[in-house]
C-alpha positions as CSV (number, residue, x, y, z in Angstrom):
1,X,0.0,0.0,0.0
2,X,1.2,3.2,-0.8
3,X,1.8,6.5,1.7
4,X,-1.1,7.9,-0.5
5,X,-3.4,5.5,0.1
6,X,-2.7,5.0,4.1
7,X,-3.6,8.9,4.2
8,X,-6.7,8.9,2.2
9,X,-7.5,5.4,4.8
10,X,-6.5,8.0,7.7
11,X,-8.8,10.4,6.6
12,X,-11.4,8.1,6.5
13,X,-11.5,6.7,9.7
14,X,-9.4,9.0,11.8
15,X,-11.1,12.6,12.7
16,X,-8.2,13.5,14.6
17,X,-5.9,12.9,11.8
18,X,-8.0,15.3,9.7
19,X,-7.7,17.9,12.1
20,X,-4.1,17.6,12.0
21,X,-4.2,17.4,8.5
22,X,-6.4,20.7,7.9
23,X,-4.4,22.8,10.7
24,X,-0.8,21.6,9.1
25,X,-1.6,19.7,5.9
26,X,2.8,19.9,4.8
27,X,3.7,18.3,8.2
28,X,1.3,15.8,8.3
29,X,1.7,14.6,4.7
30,X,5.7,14.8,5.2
31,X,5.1,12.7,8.4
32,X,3.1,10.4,6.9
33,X,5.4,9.7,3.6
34,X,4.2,11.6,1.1
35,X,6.1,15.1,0.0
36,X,2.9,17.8,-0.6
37,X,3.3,19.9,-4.0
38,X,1.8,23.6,-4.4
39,X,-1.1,21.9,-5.8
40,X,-1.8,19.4,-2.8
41,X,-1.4,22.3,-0.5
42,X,-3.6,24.5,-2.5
43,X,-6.3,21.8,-2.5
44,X,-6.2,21.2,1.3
45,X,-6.4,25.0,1.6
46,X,-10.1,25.6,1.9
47,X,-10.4,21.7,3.4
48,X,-12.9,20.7,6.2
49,X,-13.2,17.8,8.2
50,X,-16.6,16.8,6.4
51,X,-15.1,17.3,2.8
52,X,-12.2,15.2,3.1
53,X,-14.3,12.9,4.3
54,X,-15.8,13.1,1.1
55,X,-13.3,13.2,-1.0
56,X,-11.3,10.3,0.6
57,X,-15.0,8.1,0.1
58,X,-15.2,9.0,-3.3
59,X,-11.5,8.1,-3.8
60,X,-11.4,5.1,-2.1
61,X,-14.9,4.0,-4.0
62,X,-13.2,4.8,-7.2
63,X,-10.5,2.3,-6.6
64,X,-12.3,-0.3,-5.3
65,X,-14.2,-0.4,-9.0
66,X,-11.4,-0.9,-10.3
């Protein structure tokens, strides 16, 4: 499993994570393995808990179809 995939399975089950990830979204990602890009950073800019949510579901829904 990649580092990508244990943070979109972080986001999912772990609200605490997300809050880490929303108030420091570099450190978290850099702790976790995976080295955040402007354009990571500028997605997770506007980010709440209930939309990563979201967007980690969706994600995760779309790989398991394939």
């Amino acid at each position: 499993m990649s580092n990508f995939q244990n943070v979109i399975g972080k986001i999912l089950t772990n609200a605490d994570f997300r809050k880490q990830l929303i108030a420091d979204p570099e450190a978290t990602l850099k702790a976790e393995g995976v080295e955040p890009n402007d354009e990571i950073l500028e997605a997770l800019g506007d980010a709440t808990e209930e939309s990563l949510a979201e967007l980690a579901e969706n994600f995760a829904e779309d790989k398991a179809a394939v």
